[in-house]
C-alpha positions in Angstrom: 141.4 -253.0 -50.7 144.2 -250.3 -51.8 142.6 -249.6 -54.7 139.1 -248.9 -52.9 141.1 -246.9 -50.2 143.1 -244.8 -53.6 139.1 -244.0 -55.1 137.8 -242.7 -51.4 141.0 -240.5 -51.1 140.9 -239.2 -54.7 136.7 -239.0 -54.6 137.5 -236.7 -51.4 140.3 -234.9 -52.6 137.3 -233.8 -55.2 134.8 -232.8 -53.2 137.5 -230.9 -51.4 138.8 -229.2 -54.2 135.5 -228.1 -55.3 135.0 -226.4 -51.8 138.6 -225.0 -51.5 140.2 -225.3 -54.6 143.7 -225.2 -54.6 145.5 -221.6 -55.4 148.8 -220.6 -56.6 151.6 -220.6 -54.2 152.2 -216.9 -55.1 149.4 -214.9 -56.7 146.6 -217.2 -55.1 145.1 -218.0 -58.7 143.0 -220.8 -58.5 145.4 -224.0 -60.1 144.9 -227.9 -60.7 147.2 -229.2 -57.9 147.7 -228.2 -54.6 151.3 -226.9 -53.6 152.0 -225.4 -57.4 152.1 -222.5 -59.4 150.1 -220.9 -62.1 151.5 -221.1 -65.4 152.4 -217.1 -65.1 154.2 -217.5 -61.9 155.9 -220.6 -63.3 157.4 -218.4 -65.8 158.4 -215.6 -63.8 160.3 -217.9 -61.7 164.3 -217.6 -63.0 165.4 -221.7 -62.2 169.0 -222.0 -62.3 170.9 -224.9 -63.7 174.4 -224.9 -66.2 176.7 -223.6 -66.7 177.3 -222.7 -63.2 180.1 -222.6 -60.6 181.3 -226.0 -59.8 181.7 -224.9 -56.1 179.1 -222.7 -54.6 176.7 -223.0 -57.6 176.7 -219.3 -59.0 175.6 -218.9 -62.6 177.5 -218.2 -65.3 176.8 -215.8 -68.5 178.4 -218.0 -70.7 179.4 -221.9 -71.3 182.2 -223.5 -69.1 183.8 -226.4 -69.1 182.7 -228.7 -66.5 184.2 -228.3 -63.0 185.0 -224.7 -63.8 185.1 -222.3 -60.6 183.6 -218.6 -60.0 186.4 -215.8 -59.4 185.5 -216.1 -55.5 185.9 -219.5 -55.2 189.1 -219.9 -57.7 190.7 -217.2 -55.4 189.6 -218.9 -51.9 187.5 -222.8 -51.9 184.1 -222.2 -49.8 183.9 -224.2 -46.4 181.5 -226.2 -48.1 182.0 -228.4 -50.9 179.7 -227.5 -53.4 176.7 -225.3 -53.2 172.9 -225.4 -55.8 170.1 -223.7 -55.3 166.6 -224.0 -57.2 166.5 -220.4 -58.4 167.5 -216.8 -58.1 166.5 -215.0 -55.3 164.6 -211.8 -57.1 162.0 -209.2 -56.5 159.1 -212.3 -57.9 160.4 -215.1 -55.6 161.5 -212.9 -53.1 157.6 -212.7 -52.5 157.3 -216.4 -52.3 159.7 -217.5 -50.0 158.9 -214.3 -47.2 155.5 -216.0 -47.3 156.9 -219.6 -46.6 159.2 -217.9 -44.2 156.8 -215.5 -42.1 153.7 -216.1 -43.3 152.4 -219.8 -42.4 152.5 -220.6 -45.9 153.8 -224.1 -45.4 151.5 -225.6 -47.8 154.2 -225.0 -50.8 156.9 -227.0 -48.7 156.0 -230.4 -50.5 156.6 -228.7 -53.8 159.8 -226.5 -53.2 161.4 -230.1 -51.4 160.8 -231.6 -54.9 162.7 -228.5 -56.8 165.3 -229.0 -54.8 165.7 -232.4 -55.4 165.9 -231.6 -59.0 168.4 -229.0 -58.5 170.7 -230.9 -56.1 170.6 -234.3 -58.0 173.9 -234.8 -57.7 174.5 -233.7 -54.2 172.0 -236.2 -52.8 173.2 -238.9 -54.8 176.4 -237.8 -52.2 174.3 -237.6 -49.8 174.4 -239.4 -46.2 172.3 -237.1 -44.1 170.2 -234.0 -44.5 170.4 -231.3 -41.6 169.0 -227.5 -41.2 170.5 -224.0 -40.6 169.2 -223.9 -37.3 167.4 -220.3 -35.7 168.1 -218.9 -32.4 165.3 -220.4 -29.7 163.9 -216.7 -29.4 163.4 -216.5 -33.2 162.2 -219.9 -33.2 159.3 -218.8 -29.9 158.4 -215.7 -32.5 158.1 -217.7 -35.9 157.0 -220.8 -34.5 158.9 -222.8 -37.2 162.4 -222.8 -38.8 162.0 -222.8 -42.5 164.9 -224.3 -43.6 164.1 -227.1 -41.1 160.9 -227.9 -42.6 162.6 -227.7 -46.1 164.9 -230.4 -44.8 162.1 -232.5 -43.6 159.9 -232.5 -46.5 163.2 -233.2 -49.1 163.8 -236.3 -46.5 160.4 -237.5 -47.2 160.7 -237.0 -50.9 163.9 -239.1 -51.1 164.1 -241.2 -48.4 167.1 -239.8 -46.7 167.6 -239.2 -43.3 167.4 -236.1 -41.2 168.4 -234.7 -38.5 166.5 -231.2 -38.7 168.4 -230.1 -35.0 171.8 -231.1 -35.7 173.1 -227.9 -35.4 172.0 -225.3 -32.8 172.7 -221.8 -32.7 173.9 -220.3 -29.9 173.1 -216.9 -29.9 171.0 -214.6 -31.1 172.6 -212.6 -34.0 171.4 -209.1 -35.6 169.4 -209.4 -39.2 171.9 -209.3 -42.3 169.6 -207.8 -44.8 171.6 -204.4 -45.3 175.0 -206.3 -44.5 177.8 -206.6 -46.8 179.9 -209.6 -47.1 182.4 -208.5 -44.7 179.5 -208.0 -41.9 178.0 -210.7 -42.6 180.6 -213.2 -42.2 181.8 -211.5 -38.7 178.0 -211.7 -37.9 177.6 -215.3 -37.5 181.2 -216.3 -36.5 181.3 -218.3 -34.0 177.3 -218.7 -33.3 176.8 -222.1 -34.1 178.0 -225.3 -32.5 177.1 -229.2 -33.0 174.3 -230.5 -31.0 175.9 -232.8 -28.6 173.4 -235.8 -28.2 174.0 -236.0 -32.0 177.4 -236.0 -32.2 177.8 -240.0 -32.7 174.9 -239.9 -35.7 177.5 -236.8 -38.0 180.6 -239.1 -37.2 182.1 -239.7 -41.3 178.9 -238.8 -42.5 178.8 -236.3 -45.8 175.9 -233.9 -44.8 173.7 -231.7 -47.1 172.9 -228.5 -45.5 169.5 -226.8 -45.9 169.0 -223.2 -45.9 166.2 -221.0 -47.5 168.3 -218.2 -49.2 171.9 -218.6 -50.1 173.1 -214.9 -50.4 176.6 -214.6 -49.5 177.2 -218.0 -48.3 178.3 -216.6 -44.8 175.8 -218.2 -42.6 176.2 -221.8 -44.7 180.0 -221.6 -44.4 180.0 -221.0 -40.8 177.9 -224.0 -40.0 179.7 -226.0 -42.6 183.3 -225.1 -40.3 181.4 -226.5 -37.4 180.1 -229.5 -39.2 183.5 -230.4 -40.9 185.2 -229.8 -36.8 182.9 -232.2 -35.6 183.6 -235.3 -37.7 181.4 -234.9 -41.0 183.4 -236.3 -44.2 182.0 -233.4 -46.2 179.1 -230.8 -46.4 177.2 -229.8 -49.3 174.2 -226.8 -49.6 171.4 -226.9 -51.1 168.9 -223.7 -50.8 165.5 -222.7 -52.6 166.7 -219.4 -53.4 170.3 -217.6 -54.6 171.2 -214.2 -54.5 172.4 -213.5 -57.9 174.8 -210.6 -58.2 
């Protein structure tokens, strides 16, 4: 019976693809699987991986022994405990992720889930529960989603962990930091977020990886990961799709 049920679903899925074929996730070239890119966006994409900052994950120019820390992070340890992302956030996959962000282009969320559970191996096998930067309600009414919670939903799928996509809210409305410096930035979110009460019991001990589209200065990830740490979680790690690369 499963197997009959596997050769409907993939005789449909051919029929459908002949009608809509699936496209790239970026330049909308027709590819062989939905949710992926062409083999020229592929390579245009700059993944990140070692040698890299043992703390906040930023990559280095040249080998390091392992557990070696970034200037920043020698000179003052992040909130968080370690930080990866999938890879840098440049003019090419800048594109991508404004599409997933405020375009409706959820369809690549499958996909991106699966990159970052490549790049943050070794924070998910550390792993207790998986929760979201959270948006303001009003943003939230606009956008109709929050990205990073639908990030953090699709990686629970692909692994199996639990998550808890409202864990943290925000609770006020805070002024874009595209043109903010690090300094800005950091005063920008201070103090916005705070621990969802009715969840409070569920973060007790747990070590929580936090999701978040773009890492860029880690301001907005450090702030919830003070909260997170105040309210009883053992540890918090961040995994994002993209990383501002300086």
């Amino acid at each position: 019976m499963a197997r009959a049920f596997e050769a409907i679903a993939a005789a449909g899925r051919l029929v459908l693809d002949t009608v809509l074929p699936p496209l790239c996730l970026s330049c909308r070239a027709i590819v062989a699987e939905p949710g992926s890119l062409c083999p020229a966006c592929w390579r245009a994409i700059t993944f990140l991986g070692p040698p890299l900052c043992a703390g906040c994950g930023l990559p280095f120019d040249l080998e390091a022994e392992p557990g070696a820390l970034c200037g920043a992070c020698a000179a003052q340890a992040p909130p968080f405990r370690r930080a990866r992302a999938v890879f840098a956030y440049d003019e090419f996959s800048k594109r991508l992720i404004l599409a997933f962000k405020h375009a409706d282009r959820l369809e690549g969320a499958p996909a991106f889930a699966a990159w970052m559970a490549r790049a943050g191996a070794e924070l998910l096998a550390e792993t207790d529960l998986v929760a979201a930067v959270p948006l303001h309600r009003w943003r939230l009414l606009a956008r109709r989603y929050n990205q990073a919670a639908v990030l953090a939903v699709a990686l629970g799928r692909a692994t199996g962990l639990p998550v808890i996509p409202d864990l943290l809210v925000r609770r006020r409305a805070t002024p874009a930091m595209g043109r903010m410096n690090r300094r800005e930035r950091a005063l920008n979110v201070k103090g916005v977020f705070a621990l969802a009460p009715r969840h409070a019991a569920a973060l007790a001990g747990k070590r929580v990886l936090l999701i978040d589209d773009v890492f860029t200065t880690g301001a907005t990830v450090g702030e919830c990961a003070k909260v997170l740490r105040a309210a009883g979680a053992a540890s918090v790690d961040v995994l994002t799709l993209g990383r501002v690369v300086r």
